[in-house]
N, CA, C and O of each residue as an XYZ file, in Angstrom:
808
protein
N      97.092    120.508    208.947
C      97.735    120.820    207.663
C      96.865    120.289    206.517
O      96.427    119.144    206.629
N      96.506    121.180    205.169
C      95.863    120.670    204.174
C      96.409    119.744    203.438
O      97.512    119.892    202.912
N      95.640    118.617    203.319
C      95.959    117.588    202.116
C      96.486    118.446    200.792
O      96.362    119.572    200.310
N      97.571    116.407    200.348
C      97.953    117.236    199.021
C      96.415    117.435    197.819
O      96.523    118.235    196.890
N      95.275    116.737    197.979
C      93.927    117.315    197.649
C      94.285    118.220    197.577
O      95.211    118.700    196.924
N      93.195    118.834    198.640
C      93.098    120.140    199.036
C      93.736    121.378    198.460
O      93.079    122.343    198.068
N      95.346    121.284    198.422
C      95.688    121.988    197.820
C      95.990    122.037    196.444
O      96.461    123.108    196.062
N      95.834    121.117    195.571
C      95.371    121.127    194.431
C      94.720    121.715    194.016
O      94.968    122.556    193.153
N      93.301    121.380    194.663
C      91.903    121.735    194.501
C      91.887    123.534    194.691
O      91.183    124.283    194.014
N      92.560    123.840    195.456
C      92.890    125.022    195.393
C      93.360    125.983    194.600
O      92.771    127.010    194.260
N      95.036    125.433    194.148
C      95.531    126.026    193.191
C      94.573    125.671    191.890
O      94.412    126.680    191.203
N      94.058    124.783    191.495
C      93.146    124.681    190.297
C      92.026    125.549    190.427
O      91.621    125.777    189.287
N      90.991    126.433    191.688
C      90.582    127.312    191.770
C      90.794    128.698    191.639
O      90.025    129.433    191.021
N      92.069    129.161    192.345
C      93.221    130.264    192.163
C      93.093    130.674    190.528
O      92.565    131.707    190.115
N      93.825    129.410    189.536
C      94.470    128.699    188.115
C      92.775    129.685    187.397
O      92.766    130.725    186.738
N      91.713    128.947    187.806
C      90.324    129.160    187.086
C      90.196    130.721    187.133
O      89.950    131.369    186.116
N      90.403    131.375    188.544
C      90.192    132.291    188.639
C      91.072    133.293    188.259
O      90.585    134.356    187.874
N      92.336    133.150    188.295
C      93.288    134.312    187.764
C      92.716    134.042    186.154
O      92.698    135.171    185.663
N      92.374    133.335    185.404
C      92.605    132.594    183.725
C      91.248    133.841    183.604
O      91.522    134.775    182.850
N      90.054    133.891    184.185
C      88.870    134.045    184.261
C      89.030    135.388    184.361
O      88.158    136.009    183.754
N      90.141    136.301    185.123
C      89.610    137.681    185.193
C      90.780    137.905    184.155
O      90.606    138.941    183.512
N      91.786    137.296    183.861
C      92.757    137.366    182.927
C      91.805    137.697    181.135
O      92.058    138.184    180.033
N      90.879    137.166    181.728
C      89.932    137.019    180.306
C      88.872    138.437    180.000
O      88.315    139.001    179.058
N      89.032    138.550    181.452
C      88.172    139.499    181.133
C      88.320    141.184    181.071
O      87.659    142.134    180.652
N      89.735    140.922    181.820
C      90.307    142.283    181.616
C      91.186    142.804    180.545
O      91.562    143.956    180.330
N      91.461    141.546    179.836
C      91.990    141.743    178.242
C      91.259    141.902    177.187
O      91.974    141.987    176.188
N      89.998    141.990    176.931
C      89.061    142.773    176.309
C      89.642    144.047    175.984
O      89.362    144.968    176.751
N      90.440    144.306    174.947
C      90.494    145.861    175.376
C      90.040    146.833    174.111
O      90.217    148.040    174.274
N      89.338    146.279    172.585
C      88.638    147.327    171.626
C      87.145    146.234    171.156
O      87.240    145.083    170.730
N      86.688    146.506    171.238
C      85.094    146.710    170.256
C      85.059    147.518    168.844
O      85.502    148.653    168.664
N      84.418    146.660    167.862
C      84.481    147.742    166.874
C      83.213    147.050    165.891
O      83.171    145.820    165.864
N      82.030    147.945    164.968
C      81.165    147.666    164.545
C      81.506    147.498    163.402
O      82.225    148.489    163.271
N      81.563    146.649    161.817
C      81.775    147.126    160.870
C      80.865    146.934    160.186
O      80.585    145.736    160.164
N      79.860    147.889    159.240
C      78.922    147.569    158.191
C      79.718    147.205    157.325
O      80.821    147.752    157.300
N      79.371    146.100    156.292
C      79.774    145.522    154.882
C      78.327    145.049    154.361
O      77.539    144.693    155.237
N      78.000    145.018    153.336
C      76.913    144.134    152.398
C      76.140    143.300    153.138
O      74.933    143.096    153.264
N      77.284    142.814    153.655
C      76.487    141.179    153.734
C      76.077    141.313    155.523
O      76.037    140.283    156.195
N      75.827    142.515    156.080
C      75.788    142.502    157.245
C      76.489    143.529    158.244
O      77.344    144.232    157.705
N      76.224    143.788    159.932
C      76.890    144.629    160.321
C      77.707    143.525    161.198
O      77.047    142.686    161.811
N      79.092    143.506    161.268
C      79.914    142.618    161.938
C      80.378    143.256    163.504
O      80.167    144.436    163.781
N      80.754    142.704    164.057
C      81.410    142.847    165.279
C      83.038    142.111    165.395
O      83.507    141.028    165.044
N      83.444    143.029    165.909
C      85.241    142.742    166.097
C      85.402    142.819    167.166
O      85.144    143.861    167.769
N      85.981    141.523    167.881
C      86.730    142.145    169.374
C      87.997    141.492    169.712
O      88.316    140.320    169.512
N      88.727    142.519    170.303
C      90.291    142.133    170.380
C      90.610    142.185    171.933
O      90.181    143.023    172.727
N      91.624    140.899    172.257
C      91.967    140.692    173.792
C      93.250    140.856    173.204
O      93.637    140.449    172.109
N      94.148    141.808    174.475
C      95.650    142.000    174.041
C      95.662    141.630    175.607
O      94.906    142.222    176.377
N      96.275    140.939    175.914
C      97.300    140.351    177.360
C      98.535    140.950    177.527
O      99.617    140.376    177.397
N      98.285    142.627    177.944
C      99.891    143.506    178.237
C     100.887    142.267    179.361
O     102.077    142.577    179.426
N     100.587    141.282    179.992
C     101.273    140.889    180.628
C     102.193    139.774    179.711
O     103.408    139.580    179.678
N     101.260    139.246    179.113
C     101.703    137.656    178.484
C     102.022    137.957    177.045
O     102.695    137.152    176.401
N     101.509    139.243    176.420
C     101.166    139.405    174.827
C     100.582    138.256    174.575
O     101.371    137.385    174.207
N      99.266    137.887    174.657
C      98.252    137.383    174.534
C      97.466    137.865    173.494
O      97.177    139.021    173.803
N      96.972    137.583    172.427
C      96.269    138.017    171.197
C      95.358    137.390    170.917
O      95.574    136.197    170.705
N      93.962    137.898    170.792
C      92.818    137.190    170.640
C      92.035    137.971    169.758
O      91.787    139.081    170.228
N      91.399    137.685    168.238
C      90.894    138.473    167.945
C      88.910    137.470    167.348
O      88.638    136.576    166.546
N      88.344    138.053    168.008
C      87.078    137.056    167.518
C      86.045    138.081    166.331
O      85.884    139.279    166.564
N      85.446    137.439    165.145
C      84.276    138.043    164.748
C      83.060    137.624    164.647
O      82.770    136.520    164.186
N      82.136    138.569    165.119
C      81.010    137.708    165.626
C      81.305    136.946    166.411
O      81.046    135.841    165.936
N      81.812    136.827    167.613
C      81.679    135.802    168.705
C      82.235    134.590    168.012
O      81.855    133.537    168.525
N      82.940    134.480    167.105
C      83.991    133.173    166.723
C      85.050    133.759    166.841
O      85.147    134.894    166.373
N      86.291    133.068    167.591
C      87.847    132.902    167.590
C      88.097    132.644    165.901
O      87.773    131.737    165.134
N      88.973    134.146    165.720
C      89.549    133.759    164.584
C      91.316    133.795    164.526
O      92.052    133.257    163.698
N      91.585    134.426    165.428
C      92.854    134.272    165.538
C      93.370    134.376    167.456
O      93.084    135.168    168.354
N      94.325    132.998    167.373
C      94.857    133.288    169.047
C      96.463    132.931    169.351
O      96.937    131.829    169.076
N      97.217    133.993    169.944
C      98.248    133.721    169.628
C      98.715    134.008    171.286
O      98.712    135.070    171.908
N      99.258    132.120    171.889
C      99.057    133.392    173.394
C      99.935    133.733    174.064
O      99.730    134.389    175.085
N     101.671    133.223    173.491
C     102.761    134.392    174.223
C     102.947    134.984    173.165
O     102.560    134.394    172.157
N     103.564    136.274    173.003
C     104.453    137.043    172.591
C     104.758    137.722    172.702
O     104.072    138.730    172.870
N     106.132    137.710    172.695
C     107.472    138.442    173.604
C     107.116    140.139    172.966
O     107.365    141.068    173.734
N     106.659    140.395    171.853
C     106.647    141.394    170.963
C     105.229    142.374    171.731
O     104.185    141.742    171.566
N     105.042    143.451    172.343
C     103.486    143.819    172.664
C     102.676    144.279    171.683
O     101.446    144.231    171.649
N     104.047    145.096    170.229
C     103.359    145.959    169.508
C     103.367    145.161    167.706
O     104.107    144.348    167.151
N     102.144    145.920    167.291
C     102.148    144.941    165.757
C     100.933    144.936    165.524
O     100.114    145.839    165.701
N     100.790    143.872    165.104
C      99.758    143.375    163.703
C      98.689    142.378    163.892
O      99.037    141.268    164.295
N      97.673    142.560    163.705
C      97.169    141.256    163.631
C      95.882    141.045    161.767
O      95.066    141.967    161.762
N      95.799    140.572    161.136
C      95.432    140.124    159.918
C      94.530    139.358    159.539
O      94.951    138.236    159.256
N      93.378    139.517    159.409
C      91.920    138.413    159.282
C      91.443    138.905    158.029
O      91.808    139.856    157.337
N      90.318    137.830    157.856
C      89.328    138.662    157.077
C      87.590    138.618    157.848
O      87.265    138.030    158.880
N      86.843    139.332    157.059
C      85.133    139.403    157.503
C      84.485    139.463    156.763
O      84.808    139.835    155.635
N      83.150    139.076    157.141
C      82.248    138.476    156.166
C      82.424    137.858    154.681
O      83.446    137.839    153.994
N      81.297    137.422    154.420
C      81.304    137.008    153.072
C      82.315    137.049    151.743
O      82.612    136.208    150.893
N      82.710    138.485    151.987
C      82.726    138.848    150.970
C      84.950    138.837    151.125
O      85.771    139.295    150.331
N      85.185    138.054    152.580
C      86.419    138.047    152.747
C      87.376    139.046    152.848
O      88.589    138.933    152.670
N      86.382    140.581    153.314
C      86.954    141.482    153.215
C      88.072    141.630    153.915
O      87.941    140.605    154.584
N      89.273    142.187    154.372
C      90.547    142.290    154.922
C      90.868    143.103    156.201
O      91.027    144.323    156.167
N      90.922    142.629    156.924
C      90.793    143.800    157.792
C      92.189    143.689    158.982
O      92.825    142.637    158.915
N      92.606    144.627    159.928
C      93.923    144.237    159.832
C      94.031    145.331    161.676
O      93.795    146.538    161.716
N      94.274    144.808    162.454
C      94.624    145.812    163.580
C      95.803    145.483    163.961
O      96.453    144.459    164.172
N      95.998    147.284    164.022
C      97.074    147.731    164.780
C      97.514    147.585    165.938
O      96.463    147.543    166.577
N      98.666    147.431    166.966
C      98.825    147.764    167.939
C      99.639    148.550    168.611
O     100.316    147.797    169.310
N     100.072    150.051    168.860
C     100.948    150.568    169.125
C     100.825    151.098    170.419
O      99.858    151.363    171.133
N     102.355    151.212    170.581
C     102.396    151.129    172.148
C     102.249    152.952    172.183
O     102.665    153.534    171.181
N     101.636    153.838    173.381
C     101.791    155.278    173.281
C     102.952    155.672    174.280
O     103.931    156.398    174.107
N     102.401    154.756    175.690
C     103.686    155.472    176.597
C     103.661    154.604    177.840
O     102.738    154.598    178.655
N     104.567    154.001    177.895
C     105.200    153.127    179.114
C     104.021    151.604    178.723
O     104.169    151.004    177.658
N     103.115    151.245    179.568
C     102.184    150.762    179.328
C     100.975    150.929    178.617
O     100.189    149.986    178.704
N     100.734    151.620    178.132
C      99.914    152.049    177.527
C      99.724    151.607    175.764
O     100.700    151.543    175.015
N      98.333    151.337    175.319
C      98.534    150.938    174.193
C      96.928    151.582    173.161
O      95.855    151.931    173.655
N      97.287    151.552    171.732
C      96.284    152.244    171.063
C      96.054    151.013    170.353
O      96.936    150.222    170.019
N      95.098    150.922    170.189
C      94.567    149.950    168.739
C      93.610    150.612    167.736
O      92.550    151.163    168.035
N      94.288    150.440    166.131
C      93.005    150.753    165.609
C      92.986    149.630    164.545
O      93.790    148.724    164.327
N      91.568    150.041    163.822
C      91.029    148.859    162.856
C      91.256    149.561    161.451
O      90.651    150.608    161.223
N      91.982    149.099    160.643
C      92.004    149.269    159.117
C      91.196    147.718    158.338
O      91.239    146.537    158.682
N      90.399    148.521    157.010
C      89.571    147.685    156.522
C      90.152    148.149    155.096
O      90.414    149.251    154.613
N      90.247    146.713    154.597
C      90.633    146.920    153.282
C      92.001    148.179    153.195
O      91.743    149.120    152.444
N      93.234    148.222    153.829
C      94.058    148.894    154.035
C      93.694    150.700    154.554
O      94.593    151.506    154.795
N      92.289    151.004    154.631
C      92.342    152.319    155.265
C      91.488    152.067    156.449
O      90.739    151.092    156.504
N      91.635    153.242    157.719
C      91.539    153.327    158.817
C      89.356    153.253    158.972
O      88.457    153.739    158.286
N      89.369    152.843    159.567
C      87.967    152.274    159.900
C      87.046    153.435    159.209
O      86.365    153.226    158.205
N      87.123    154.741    159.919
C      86.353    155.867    159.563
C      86.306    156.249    158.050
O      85.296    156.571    157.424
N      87.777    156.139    157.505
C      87.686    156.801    155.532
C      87.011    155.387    155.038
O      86.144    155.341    154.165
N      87.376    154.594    155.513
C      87.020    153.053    154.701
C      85.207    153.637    154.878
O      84.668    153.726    153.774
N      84.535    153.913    155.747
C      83.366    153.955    156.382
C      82.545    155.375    155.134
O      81.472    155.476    154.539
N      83.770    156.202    155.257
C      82.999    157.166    154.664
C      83.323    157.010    152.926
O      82.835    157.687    152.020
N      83.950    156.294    152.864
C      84.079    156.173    151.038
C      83.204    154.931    150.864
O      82.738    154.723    149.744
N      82.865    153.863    152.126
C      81.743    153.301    151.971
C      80.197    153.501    151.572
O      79.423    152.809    150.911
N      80.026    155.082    152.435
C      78.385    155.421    152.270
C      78.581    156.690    151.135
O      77.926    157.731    151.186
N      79.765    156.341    149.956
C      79.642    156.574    148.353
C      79.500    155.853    147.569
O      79.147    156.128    146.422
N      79.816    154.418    148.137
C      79.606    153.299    146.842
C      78.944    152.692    147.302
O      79.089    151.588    146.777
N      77.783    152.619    148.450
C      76.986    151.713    148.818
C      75.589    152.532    148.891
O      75.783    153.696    149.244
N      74.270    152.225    148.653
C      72.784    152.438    149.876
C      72.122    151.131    150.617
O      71.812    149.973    150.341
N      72.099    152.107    151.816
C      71.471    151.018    152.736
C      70.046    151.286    153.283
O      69.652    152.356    153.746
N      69.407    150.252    153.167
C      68.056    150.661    153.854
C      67.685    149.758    154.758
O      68.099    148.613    154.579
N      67.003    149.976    155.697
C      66.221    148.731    157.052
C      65.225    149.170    156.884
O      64.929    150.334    156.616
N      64.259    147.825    157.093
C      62.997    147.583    156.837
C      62.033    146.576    157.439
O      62.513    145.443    157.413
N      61.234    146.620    157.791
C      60.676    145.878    159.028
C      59.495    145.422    158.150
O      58.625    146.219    157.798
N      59.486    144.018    157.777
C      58.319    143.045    156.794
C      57.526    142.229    157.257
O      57.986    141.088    157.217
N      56.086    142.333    157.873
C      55.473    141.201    158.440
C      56.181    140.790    159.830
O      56.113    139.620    160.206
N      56.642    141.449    160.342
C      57.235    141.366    161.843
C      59.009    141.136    161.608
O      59.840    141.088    162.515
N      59.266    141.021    160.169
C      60.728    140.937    160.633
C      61.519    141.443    159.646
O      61.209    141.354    158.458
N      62.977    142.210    160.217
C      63.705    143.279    159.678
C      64.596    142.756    158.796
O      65.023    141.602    158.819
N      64.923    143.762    157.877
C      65.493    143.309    156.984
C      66.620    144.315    156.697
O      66.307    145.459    157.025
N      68.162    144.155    156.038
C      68.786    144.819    156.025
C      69.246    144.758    154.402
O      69.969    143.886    153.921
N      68.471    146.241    153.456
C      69.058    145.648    152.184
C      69.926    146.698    151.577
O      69.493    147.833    151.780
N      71.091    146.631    150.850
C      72.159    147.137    150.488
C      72.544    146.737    148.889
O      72.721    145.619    148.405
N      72.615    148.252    148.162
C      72.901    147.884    146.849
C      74.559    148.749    146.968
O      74.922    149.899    147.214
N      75.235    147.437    146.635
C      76.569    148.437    145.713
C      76.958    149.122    144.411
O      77.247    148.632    143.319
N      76.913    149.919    144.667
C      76.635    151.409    143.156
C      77.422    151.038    142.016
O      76.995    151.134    140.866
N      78.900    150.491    142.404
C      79.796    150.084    141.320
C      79.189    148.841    140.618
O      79.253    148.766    139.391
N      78.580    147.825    141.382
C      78.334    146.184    140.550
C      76.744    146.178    140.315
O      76.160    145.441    139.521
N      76.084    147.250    141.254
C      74.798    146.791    141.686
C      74.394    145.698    141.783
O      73.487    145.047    141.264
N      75.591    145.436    142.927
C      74.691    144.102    143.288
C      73.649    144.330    144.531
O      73.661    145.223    145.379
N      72.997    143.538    144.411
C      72.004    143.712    145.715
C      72.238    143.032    146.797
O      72.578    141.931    146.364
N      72.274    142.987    148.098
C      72.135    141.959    149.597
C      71.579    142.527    150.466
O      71.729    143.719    150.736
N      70.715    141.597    151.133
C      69.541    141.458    151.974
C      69.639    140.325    153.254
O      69.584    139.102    153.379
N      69.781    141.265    153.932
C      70.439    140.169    155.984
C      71.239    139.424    154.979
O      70.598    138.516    154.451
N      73.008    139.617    154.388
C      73.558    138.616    154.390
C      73.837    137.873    153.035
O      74.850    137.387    152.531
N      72.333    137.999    152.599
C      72.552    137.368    151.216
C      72.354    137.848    149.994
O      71.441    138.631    149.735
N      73.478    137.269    148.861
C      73.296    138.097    147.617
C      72.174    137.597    146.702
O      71.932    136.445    146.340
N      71.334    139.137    146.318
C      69.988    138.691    145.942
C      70.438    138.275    144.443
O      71.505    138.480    143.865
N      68.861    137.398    143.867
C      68.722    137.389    142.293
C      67.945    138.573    141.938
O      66.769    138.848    142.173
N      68.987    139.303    141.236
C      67.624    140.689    140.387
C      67.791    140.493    139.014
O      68.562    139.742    138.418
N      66.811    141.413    138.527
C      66.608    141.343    137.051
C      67.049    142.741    136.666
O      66.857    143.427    137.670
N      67.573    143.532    135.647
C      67.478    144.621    135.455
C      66.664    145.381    134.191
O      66.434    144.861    133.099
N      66.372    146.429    134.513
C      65.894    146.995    132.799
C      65.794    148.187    133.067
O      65.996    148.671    134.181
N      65.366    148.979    131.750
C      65.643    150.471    131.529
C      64.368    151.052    131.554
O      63.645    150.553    130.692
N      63.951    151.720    132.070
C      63.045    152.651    131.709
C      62.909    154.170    131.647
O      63.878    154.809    132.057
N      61.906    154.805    131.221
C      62.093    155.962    130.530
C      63.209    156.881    131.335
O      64.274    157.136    130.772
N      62.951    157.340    132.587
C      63.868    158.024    133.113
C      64.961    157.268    133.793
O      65.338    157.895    134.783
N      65.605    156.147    133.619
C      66.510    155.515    134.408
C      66.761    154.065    134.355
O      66.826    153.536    133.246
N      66.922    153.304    135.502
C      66.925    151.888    135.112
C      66.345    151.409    136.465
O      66.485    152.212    137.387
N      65.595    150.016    136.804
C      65.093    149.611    137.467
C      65.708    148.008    137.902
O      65.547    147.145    137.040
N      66.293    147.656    139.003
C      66.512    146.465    139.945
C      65.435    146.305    140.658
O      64.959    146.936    141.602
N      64.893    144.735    139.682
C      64.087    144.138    140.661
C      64.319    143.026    141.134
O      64.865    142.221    140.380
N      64.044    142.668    142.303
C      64.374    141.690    143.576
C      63.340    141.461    144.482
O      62.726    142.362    145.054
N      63.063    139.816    144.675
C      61.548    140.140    146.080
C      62.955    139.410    147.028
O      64.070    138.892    146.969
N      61.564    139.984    148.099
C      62.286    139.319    149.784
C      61.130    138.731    150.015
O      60.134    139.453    149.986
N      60.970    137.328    150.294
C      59.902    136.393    150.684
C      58.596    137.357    149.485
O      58.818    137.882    148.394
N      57.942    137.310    149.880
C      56.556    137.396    148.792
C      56.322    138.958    148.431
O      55.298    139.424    147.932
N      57.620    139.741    148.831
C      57.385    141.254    148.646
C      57.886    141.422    147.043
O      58.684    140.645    146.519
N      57.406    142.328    146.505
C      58.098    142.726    144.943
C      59.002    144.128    145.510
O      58.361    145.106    145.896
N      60.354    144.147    145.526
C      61.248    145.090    145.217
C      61.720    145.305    144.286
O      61.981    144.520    143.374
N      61.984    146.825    144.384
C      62.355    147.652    143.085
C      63.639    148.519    143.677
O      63.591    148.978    144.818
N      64.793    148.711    142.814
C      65.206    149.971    143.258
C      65.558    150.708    141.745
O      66.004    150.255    140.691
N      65.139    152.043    142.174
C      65.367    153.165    140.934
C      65.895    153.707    141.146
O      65.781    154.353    142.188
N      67.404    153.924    139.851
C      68.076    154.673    139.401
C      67.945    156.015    138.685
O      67.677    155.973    137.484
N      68.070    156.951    139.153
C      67.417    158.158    138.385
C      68.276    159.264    138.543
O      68.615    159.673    139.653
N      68.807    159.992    136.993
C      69.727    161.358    137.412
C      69.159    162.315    138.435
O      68.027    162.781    138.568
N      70.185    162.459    139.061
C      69.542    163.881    139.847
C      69.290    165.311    138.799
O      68.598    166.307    139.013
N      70.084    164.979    137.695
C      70.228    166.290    137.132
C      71.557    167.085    137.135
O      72.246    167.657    136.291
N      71.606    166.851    138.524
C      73.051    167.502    138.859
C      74.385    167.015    139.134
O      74.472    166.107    139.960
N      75.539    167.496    138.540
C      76.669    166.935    138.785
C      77.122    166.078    139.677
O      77.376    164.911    139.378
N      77.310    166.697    141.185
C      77.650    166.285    141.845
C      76.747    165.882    142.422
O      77.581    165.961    143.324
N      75.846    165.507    142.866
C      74.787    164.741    143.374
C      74.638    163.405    142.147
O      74.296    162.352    142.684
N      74.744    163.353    141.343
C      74.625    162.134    140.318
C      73.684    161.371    140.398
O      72.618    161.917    140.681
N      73.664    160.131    140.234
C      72.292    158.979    140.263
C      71.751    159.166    141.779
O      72.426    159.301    142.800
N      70.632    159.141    141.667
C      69.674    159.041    142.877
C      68.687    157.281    143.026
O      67.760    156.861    142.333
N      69.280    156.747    144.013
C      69.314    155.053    144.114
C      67.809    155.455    145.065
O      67.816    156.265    145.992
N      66.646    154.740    144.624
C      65.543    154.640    145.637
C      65.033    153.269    145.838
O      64.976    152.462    144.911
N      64.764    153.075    146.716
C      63.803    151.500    147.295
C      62.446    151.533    147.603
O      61.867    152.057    148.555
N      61.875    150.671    146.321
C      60.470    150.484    146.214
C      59.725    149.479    146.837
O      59.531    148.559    146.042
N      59.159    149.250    148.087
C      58.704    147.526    148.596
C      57.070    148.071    148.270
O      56.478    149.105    148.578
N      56.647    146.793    147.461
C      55.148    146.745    147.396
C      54.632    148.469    147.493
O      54.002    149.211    148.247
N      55.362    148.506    146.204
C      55.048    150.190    145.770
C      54.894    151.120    146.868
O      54.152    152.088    146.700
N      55.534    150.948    148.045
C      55.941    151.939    149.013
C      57.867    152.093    149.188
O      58.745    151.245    149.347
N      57.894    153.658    149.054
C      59.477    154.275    149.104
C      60.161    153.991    150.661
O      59.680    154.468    151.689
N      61.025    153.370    150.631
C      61.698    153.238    152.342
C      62.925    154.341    152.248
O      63.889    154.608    151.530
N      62.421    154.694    153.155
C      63.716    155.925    153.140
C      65.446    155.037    153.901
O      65.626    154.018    154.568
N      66.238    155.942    153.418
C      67.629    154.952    153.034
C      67.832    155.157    154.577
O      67.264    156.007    155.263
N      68.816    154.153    155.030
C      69.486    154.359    156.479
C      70.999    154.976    156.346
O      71.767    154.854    155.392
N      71.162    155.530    157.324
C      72.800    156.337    157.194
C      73.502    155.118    158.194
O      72.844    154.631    159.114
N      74.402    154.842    158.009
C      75.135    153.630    159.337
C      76.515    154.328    159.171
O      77.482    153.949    159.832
């Protein structure tokens, strides 16, 4: 017959191992979000058994909640820098079954995304061996680069206006210039060491 050891040692193996796949099979959304200051990562553990709630960004625990009696609801954070709001859903579809989605700043991931790449340009750029991610917002023009909000200068020139900003020993520029046309409006370009980087779509 096994010692009372033994079976300790056991159930504390069992304990590790149910906790361990418990962990890993509650993983249940991924989600990418571009903002300014960076592209973030969201991931949410829902525990259909326990209502278990885990939501991390970037690989930090930001919220953990680990019974509740309730499966369906809410959960409420913010991301990055800039404390943006972001908020998932959980609804149940049918018997067990469950949907999650991500609202940012109160709309659903995708409109938030696409009324994003109207008030934002983004460009990536690869400097002396290392990349850079820089983003002007159209409404403040402000500038950020991997994260951080740059110092620029502004001024006018003949056809438009010019933001300048370096990244380590580079001189950046970005130019503002009518398209001419209505609906196309200002045309935002990025100048590094008097070469044009063409914009990134994310």
């Amino acid at each position: 017959m096994a010692s009372r050891d033994e079976i300790t040692i056991y159930e504390d193996e069992v304990r590790s191992l149910y906790s361990h796949l418990e962990k890993m099979t509650d993983l249940v959304a991924v989600w990418e979000v571009a903002l300014s200051d960076g592209v973030h990562k969201i991931e949410f553990e829902h525990g259909t058994t326990s209502g278990k709630r885990v939501v991390y960004v970037d690989g930090k625990e930001e919220i953990r909640k680990e019974w509740m009696f309730k499966l369906v609801g809410k959960e409420t954070f913010t991301v990055g820098a800039s404390k943006t709001k972001a908020t998932i859903n959980i609804d149940a579809v049918s018997g067990f079954a469950y949907e999650y989605t991500l609202e940012i700043n109160g709309k659903s991931l995708k409109k938030y995304m696409e009324n994003r790449s109207k008030t934002t340009n983004t460009w990536v750029l690869s400097l002396g061996g290392a990349d850079y991610r820089v983003v002007l917002e159209k409404d403040t023009m402000d500038v950020w680069c991997n994260g951080q909000k740059m110092e620029t200068a502004g001024e006018f020139v003949e056809d438009g206006t010019e933001t300048h900003f370096s990244v380590g020993d580079h001189s950046c520029c970005i130019k503002a210039v009518s398209s001419g046309k209505r609906k196309e409006g200002i045309i935002h370009t990025l100048i590094v060491d008097d070469r044009e980087i063409p914009e990134t779509v994310e």
